[in-house]
NUMARPA-515392 format. One record per residue: residue in three letters; x, y, z of N, C-alpha, C in turn. Coordinates in steps of 0.001 Angstrom, whole numbers, plus 524288, in hexadecimal, padded with zeros to 5 digits. Atoms other than C-alpha are relative to their C-alpha. Layout:
<nodes>
ala  X  Y  Z  X  Y  Z  X  Y  Z
...
</nodes>
This chain:
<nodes>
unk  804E9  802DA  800AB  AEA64  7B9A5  1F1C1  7FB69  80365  801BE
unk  80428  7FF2B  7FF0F  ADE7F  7BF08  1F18F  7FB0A  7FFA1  80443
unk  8029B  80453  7FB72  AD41D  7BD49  1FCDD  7FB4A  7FC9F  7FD54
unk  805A3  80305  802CF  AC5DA  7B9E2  1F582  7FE28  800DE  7FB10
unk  8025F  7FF45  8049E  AC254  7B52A  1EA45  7FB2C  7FDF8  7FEAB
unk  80567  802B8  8003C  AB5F9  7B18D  1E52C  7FF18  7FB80  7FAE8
unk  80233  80499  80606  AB0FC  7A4D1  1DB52  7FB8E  7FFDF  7FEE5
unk  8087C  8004C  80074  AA3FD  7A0B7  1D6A5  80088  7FDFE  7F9D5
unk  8026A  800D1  804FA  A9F1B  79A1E  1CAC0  800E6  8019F  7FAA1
unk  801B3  7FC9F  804D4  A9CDC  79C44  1BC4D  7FABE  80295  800BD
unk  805B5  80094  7FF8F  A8EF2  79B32  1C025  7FF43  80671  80151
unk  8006D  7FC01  7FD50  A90B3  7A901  1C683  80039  803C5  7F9F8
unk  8008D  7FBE2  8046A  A9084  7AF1F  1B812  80442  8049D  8000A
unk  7FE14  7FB22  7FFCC  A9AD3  7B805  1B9E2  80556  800EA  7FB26
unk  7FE42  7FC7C  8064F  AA1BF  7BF36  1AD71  806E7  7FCED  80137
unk  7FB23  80284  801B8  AB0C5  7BA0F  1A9A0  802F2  805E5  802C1
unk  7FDDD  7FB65  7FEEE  AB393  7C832  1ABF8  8016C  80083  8071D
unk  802A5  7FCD1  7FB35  AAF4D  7C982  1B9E3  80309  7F96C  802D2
unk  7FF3D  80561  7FC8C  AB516  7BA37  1BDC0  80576  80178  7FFE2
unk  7FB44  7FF2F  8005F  AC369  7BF43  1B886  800B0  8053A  803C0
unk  7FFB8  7FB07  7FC93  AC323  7CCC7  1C013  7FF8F  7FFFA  804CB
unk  80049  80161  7F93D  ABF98  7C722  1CD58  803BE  7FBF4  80091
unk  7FE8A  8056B  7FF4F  AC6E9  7BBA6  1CA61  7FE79  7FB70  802DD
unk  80562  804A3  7FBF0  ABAC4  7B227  1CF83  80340  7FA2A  7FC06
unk  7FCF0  80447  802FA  ABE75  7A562  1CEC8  7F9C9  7FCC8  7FEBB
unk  805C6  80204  801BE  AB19D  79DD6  1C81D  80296  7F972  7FBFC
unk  80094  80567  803C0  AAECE  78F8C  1C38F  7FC8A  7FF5C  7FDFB
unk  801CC  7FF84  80436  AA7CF  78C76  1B867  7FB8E  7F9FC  80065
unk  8030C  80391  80217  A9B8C  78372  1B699  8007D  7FD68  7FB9A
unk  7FFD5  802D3  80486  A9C81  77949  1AC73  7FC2A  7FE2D  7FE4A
unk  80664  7FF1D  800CB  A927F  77633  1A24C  801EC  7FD3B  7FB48
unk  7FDFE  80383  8037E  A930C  76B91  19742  7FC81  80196  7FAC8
unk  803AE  7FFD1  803A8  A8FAD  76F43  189AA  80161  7FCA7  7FC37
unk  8001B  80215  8028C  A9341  764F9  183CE  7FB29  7FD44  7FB4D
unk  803E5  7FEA2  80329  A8687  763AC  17E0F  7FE92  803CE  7FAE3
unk  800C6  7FBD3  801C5  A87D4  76FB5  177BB  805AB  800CE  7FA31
unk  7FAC0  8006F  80357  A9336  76B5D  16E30  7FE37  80101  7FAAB
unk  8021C  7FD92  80590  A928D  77258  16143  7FCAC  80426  7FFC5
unk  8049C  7FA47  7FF75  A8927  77DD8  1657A  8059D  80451  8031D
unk  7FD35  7FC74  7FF57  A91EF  7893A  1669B  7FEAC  80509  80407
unk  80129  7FBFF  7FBF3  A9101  7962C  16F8B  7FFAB  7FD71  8059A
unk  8015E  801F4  7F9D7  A8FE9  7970E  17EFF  7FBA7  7FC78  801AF
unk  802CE  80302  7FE3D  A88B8  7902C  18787  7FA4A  80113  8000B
unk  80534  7FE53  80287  A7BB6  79734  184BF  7FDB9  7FD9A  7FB53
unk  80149  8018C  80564  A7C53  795C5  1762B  7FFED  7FA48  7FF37
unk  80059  804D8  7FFD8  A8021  78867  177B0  7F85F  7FD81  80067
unk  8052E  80191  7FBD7  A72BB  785A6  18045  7FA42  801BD  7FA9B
unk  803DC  7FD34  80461  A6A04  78E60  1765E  7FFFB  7FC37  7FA1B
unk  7FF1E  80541  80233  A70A9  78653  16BA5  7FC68  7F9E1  7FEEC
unk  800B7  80595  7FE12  A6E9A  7782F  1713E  7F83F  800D2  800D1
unk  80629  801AE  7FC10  A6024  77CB7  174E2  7FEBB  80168  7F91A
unk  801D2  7FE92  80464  A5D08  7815D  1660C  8012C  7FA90  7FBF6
unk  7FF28  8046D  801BD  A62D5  7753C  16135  7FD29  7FAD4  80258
unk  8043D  80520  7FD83  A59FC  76C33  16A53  805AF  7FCA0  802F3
unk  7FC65  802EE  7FF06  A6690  76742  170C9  7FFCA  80438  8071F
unk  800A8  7FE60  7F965  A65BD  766F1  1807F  8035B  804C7  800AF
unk  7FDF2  7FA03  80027  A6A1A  7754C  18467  8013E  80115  80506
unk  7FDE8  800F0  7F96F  A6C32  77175  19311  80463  7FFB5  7FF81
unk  7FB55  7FF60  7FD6A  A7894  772C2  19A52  80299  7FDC5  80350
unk  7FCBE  8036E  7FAE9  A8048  76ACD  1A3D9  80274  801EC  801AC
unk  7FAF9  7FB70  7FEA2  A8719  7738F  1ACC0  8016B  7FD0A  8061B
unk  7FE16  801F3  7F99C  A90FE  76E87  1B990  8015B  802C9  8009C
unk  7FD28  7FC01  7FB9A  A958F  77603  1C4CB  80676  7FD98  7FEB8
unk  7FA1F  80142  80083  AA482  77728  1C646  8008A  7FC2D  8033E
unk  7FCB6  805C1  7FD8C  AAB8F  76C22  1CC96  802BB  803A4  80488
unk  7FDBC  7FDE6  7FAAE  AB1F8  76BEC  1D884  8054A  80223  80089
unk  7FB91  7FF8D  8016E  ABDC8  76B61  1D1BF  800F4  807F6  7FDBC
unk  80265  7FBE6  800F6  ABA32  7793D  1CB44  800C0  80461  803A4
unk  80163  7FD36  7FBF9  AB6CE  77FFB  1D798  80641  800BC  803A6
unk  7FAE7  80064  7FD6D  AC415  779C3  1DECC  804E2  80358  7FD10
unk  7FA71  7FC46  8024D  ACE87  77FDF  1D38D  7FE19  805F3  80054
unk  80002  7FAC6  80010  AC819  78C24  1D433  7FF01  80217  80555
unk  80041  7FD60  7FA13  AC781  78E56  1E3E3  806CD  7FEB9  800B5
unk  7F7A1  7FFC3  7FE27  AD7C7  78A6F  1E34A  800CF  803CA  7FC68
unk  7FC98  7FC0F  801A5  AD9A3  79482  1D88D  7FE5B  8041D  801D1
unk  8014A  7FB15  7FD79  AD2A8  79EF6  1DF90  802E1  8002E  80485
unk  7FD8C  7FFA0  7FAD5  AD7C7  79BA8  1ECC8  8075E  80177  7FF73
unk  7FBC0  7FEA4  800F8  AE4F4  79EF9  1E739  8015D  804FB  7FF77
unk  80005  7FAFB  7FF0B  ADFC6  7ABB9  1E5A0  7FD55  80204  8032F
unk  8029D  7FE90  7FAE8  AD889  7ADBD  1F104  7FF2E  7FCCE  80377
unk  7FF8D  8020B  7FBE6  AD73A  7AC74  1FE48  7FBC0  7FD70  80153
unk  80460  803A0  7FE79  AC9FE  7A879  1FFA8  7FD0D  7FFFF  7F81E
unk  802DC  7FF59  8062F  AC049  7A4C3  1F3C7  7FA28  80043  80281
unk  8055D  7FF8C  80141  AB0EB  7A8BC  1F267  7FE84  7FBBC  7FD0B
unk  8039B  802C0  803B1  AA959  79F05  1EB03  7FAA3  8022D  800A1
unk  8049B  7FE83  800D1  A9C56  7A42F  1E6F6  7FF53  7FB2F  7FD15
unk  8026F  804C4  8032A  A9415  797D8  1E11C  7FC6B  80015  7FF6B
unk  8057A  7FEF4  80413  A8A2C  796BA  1D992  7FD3E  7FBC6  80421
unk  804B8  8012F  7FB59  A7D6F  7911A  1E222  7FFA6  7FBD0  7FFB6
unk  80162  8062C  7FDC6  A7E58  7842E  1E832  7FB37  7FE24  7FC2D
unk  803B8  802CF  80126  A70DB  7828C  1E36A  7FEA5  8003B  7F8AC
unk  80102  801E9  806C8  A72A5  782D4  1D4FC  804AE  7FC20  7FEF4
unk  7FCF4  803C9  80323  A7F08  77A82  1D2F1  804BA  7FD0D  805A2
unk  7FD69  800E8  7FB58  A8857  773D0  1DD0B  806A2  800F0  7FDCC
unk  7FCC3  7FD40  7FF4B  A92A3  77B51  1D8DC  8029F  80268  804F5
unk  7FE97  7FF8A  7FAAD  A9419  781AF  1E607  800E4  7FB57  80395
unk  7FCBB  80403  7FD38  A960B  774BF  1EB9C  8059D  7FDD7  7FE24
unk  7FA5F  800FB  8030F  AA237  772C3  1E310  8031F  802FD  80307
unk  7FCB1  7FA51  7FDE7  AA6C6  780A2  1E750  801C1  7FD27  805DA
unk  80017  8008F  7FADF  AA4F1  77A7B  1F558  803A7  7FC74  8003B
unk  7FB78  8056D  7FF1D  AACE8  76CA8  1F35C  804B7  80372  7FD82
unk  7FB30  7FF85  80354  AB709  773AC  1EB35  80239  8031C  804C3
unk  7FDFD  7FBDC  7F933  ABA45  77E5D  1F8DD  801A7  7FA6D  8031B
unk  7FE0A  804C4  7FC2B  ABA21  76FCA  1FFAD  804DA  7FCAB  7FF09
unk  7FBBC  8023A  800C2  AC525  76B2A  1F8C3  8063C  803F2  7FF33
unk  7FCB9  7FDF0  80044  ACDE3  77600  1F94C  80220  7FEEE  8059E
unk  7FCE5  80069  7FCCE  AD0E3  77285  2065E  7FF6A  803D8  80483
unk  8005A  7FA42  7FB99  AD591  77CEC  210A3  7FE9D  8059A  7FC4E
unk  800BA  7FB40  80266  AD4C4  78693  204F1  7F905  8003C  7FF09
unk  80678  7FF0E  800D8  AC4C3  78340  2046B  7FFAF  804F5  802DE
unk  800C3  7FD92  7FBD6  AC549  78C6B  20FE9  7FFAE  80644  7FD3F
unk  7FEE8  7FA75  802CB  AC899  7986C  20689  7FB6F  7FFDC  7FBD1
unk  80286  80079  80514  ABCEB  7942F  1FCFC  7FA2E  80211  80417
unk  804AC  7FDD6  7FCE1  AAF5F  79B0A  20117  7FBE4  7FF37  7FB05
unk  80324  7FF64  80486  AA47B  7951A  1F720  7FA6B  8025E  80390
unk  805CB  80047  7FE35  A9607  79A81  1F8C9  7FDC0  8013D  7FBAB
unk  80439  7FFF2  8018D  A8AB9  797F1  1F3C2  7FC44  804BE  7FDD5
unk  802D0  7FB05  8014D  A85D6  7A3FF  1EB34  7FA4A  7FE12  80052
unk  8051F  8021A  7FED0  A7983  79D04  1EA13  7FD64  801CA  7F844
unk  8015E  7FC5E  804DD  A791A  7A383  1DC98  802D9  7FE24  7F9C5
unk  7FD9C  8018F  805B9  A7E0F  7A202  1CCEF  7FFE7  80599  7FDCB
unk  8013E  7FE4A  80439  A7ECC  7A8B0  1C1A0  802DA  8051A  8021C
unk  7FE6C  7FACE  7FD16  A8269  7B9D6  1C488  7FEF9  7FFEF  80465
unk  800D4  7FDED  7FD85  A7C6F  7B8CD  1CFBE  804E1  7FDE4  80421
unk  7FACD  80216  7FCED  A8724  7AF8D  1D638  80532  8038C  7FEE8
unk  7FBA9  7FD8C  80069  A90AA  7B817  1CD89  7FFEB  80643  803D1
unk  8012F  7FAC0  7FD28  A8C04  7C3BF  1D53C  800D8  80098  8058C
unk  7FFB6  8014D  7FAF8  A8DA7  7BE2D  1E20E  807B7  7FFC8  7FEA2
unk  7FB38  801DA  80152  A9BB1  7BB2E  1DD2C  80288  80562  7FEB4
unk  7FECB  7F832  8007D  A9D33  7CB96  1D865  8016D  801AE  80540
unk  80107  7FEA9  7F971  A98AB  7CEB7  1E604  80415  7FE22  80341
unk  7FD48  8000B  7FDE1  AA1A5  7C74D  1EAC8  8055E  8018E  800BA
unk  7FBE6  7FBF0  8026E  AAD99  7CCFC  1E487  7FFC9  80385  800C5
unk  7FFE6  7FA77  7FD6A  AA9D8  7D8C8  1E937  800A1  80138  804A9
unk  7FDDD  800E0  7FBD9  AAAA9  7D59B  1F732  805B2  7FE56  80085
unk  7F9F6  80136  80035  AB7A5  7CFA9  1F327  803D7  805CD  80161
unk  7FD83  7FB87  80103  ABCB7  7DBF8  1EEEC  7FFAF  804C3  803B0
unk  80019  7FAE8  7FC0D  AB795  7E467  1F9CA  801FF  7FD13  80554
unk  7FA31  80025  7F9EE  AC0F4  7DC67  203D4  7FB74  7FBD0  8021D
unk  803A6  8032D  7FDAC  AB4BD  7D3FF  208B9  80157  7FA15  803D8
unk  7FDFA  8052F  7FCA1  AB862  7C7DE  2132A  7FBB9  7FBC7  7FCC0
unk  80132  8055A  8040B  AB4A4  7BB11  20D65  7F97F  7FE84  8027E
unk  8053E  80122  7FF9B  AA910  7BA4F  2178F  7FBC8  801E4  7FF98
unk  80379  7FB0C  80191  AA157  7C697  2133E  8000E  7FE9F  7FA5A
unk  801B5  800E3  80751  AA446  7C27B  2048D  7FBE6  7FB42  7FF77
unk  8028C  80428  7FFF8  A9DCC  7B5D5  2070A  7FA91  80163  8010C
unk  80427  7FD82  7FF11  A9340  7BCBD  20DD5  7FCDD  80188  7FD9B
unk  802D9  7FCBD  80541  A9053  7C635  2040F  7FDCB  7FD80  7FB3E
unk  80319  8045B  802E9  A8EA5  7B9BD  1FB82  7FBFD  7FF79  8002C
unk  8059D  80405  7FF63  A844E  7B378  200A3  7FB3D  8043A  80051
unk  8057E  7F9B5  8005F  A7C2E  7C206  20515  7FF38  80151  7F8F4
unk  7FF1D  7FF6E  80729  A7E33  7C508  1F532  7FCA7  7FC9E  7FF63
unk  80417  80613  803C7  A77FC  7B6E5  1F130  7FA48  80201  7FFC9
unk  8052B  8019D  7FEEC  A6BAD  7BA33  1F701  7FBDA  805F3  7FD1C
unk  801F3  7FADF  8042B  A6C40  7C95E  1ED55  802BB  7FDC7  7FA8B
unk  7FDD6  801E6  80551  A703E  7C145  1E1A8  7FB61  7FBB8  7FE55
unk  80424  800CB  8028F  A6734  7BE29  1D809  80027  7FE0F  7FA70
unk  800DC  802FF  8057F  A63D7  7B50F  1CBE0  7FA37  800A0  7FD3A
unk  805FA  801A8  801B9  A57B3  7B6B2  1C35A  80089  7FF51  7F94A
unk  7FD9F  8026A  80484  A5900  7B1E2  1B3B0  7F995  7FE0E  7FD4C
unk  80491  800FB  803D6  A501E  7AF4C  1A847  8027C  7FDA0  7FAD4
unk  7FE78  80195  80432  A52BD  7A5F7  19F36  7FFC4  7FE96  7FA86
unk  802A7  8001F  803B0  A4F08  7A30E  18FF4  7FBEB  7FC37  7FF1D
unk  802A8  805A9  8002E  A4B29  794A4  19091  8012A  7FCB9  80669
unk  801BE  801C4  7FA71  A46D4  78E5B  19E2A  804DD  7F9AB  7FEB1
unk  7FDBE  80486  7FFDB  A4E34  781E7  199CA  80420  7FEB8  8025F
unk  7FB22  801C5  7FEC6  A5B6F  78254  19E24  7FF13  801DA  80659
unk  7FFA4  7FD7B  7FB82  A56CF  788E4  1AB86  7FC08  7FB3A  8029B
unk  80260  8032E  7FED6  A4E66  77BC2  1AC62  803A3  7FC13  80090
unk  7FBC6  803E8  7FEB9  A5A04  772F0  1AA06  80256  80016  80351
unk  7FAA1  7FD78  7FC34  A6190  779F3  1B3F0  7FEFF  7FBE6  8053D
unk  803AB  8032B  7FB96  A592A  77122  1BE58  80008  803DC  805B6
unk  800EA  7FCF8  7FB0D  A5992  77C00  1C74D  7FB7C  8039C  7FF47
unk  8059C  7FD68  7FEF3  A4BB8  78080  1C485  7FCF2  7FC66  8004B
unk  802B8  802E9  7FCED  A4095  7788D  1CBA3  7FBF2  7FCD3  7FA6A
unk  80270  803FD  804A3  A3920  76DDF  1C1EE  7FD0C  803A7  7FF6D
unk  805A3  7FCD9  800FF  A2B60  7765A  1C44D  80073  803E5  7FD48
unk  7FE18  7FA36  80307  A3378  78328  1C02F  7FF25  7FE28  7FA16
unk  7FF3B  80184  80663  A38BF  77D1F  1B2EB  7FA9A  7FDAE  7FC65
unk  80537  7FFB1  80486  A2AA2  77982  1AE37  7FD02  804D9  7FFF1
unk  8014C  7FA91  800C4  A2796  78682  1B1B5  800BE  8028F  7FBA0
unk  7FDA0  7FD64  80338  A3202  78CE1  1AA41  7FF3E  7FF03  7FA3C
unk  80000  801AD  804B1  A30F3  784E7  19DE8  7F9BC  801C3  7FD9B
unk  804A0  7FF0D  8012C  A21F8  787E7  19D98  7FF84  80698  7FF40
unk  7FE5E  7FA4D  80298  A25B6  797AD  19E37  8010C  800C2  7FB54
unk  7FD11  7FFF6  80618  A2F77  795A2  192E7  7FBEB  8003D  7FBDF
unk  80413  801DC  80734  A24D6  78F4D  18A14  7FB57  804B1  8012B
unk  8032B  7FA1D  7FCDA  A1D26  79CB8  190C3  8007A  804A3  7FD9E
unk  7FB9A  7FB88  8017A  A275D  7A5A0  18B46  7FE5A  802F8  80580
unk  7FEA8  7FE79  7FC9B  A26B3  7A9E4  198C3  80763  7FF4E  80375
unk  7FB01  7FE8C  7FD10  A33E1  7AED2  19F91  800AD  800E2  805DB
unk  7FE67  8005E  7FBA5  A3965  7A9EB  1AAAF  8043C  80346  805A8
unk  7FDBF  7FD56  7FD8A  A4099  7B1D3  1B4E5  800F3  7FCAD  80594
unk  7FEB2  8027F  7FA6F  A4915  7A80D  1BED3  8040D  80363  802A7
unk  7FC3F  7FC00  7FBB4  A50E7  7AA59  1CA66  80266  7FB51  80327
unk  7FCA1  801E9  7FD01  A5B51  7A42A  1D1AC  7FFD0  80075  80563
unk  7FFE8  7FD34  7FB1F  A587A  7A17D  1DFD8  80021  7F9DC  80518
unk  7FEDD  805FE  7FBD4  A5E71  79665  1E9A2  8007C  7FB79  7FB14
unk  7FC8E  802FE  80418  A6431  790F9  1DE44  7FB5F  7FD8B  7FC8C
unk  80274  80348  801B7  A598D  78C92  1D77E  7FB56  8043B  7FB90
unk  80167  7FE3D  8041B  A51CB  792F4  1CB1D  7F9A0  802AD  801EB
unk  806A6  7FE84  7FDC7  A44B3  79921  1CD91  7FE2C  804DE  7FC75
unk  803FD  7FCD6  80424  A3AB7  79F78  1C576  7FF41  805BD  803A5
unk  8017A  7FA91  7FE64  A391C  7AF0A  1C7BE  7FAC9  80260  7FF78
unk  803FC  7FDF7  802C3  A306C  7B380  1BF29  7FE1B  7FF0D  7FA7B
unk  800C4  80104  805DB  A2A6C  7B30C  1B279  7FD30  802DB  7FE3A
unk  800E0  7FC1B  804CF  A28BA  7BBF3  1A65B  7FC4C  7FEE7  7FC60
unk  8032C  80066  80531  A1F25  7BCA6  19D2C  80034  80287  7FB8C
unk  80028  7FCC6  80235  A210B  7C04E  190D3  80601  8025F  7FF4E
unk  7FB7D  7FE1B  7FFEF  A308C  7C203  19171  8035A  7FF5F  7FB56
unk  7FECB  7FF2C  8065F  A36BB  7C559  18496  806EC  7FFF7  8019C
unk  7F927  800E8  7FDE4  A465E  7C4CB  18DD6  7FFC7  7FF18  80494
unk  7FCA8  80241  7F9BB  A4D88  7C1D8  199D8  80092  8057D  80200
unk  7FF57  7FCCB  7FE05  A52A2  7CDF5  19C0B  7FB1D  802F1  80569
unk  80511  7FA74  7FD07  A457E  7D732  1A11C  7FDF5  7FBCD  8042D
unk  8044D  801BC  7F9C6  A3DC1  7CC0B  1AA15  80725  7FFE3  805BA
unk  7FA3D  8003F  7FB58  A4D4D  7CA8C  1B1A1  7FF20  80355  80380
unk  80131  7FC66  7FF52  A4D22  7D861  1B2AE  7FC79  801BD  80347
unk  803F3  80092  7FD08  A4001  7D845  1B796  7FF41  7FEF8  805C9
unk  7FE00  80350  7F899  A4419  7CF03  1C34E  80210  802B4  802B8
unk  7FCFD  7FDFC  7FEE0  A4E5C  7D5A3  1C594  7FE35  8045A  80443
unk  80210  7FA23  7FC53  A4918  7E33F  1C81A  7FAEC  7FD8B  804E3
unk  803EA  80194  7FD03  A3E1E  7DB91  1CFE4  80314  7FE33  80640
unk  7FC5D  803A9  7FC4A  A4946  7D424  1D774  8020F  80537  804A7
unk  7FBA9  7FAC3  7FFA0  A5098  7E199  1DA39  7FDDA  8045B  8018F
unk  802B2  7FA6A  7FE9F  A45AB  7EBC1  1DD7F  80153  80272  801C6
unk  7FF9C  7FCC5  7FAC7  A48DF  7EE5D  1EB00  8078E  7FF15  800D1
unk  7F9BB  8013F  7FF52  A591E  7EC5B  1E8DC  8017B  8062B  7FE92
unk  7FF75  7FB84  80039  A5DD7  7F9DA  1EA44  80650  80066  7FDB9
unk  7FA37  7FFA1  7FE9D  A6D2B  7F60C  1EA7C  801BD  7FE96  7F95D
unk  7FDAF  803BF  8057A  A768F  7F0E1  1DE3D  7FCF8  7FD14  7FF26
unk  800DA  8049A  80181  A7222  7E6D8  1D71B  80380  80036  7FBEF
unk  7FA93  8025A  80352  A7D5D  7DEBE  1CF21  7FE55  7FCAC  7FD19
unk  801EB  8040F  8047D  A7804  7D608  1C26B  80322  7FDA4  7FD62
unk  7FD08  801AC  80589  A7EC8  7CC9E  1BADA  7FB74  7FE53  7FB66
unk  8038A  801B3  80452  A76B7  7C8C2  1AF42  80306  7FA6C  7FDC6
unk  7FEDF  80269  80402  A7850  7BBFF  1A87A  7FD37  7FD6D  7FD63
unk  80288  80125  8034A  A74E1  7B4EA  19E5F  8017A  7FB8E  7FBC0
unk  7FE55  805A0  802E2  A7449  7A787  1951D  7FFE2  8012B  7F9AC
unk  80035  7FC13  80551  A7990  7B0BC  1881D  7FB1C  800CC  7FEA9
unk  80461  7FE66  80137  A6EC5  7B904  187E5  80184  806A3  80187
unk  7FAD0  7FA7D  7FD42  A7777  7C5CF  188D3  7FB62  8031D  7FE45
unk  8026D  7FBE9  7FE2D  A6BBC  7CD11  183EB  7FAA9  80214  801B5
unk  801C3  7FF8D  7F906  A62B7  7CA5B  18DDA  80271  80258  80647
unk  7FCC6  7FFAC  7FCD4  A6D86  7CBDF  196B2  801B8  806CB  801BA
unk  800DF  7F961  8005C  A6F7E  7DA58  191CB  7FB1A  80350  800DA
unk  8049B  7FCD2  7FE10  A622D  7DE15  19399  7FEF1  80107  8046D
unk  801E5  80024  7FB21  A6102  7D9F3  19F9F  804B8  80349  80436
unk  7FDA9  7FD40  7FE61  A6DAE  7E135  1A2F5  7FF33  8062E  8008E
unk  8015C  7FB64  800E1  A67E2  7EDB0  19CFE  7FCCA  802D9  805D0
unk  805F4  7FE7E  7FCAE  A5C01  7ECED  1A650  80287  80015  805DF
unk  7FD75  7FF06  7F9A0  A639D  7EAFA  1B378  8020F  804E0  7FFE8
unk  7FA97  7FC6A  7FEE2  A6EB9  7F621  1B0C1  7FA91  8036B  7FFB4
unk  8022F  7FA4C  7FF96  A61BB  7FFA5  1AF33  7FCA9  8000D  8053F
unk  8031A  7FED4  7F84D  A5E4F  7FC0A  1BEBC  8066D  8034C  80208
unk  7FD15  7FD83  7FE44  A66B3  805E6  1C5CF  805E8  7FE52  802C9
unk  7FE77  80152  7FBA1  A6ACE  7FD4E  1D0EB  80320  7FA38  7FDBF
unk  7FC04  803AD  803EA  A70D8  7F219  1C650  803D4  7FF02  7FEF8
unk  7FBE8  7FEF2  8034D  A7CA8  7EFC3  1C267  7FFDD  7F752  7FD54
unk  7FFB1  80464  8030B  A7DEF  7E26C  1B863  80699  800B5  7FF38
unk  7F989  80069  8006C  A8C99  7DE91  1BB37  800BC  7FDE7  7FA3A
unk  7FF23  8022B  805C5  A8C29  7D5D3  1ADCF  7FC63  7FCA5  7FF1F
unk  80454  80412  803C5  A861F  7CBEF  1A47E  8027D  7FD51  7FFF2
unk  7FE31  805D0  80225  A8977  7BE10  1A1FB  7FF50  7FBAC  7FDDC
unk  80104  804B2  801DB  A878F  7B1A0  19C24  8007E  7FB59  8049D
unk  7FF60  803CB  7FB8D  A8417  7A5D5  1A59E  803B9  7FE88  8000F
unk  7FBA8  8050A  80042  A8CA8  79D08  1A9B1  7FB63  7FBE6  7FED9
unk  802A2  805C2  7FF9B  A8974  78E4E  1A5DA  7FDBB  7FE94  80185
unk  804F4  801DE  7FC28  A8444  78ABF  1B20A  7FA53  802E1  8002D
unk  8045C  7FE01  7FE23  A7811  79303  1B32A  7FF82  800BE  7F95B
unk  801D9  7FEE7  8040B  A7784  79624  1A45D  7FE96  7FBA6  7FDC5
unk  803B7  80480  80222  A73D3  787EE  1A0FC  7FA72  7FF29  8031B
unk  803F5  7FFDB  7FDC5  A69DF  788B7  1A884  7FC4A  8046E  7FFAC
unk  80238  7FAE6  8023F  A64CC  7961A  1A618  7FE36  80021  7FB3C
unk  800B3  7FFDD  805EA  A67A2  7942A  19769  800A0  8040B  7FC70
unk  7FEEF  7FD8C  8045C  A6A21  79C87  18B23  7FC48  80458  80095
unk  8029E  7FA2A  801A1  A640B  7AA91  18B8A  7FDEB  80035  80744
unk  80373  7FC58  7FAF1  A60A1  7ABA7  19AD4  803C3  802FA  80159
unk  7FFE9  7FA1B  7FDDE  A6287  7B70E  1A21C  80077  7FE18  80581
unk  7FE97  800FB  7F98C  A67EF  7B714  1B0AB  80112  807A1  801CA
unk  7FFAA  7F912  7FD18  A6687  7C5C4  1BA80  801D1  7FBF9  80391
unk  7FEEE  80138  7FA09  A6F25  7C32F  1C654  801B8  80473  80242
unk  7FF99  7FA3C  7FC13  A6FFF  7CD62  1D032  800FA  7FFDF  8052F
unk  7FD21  7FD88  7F9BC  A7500  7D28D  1DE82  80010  80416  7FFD3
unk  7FE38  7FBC1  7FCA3  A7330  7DBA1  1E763  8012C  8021C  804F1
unk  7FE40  8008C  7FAA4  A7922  7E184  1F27A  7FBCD  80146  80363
</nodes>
């Protein structure tokens, strides 16, 4: 048996490739499209679809169950001695309280379950979840991996630009005053530049005059990053908009100090809310 393994989310964006090779154990957000019956392609096209047709283009998305959380801390604990949970941020979904009752019903084996609070979504939670696999692998005691968690959270980073303000208004995690903001940009053709911070949506900046997603990101970015001398680690994702997604990959790999582990397609949870063609930079550094 193994000593530590680590879990975490879909929400954490991380590649099919990269969940089988660590062997992370991850539960899956659920998301009802029954609405969407007879419109073909993913969950993007669907949305794009339903919104061109005048047919509601919103999303209904639940956290996993407790049930969920419980079969997959007994099939890990079979292979390891203790388990990691990385979770996606209390303050966007009460998911992490699931994570928490489901450790409470295992009993004496809760004792082997260690959830915390990334505080984070999307790459940047999956990045905290990399990181941690890497302490795995270099022999690390369970209370230095935990550690290294939470110091990480606070060099892990969300900032995102999306096509249409709408679905990032439904999400109800941006403030009433914001969303008449945003909608008054849109009809602006001004471009928004948010950011992820204590779980809750917040306006960055704004573009004038922005013809893509890619370059104002970018922009942030290097603004964010001036004085960061060390690695920096990027996932990129994105609500199929692969070539936005590539541009904006181009423009990182020509900063020295870069490296863009991969690209992806949201998960459910954050991509109904984001919506069809946005753009997500998440980043860490040591």
């Amino acid at each position: 048996m193994k000593k530590i393994g680590i879990t975490t989310e879909s929400s954490a964006d991380l590649t099919e490739e990269l969940i089988k090779k660590y062997n992370l154990g991850v539960v899956s957000f659920k998301v009802d499209l029954s609405k969407f019956e007879g419109i073909k392609g993913g969950i993007f096209n669907k949305m794009r679809t339903a919104e061109e047709r005048g047919i509601d283009s919103t999303i209904k998305t639940s956290q996993p169950s407790l049930k969920d959380y419980l079969e997959m801390f007994k099939k890990k604990l079979e292979e390891f001695e203790e388990i990691v949970h990385v979770a996606i941020s209390s303050k966007v979904t009460g998911a992490y309280n699931s994570a928490i009752q489901a450790k409470k019903f295992l009993g004496k084996d809760g004792g082997r379950v260690h959830v915390l609070d990334s505080e984070k979504g999307s790459g940047s939670q999956g990045l905290l979840v990399l990181k941690a696999l890497e302490d795995v692998e270099k022999g690390l005691k369970l209370e230095k991996i935990e550690e290294n968690i939470k110091e990480r959270a606070k060099k892990s980073f969300l900032i995102f630009m999306y096509d249409n303000p709408k679905w990032v208004m439904a999400s109800g995690r941006c403030p009433k005053i914001a969303q008449i903001g945003l909608q008054k940009l849109k009809d602006l053709k001004m471009g928004v530049v948010m950011r992820e911070k204590d779980g809750v949506l917040k306006l960055m900046s704004i573009k004038r005059n922005t013809i893509d997603l890619a370059e104002p990101l970018f922009e942030e970015f290097r603004k964010m990053t001036k004085d960061v001398k060390t690695r920096i680690s990027v996932v990129i994702a994105h609500g199929d908009n692969q070539k936005e997604a590539d541009k904006l990959k181009e423009k990182l790999e020509s900063l020295k100090n870069v490296k863009v582990l991969y690209s992806t397609l949201l998960d459910v949870v954050l991509g109904a809310h984001a919506g069809p063609d946005a753009l997500l930079l998440n980043f860490i550094y040591e």
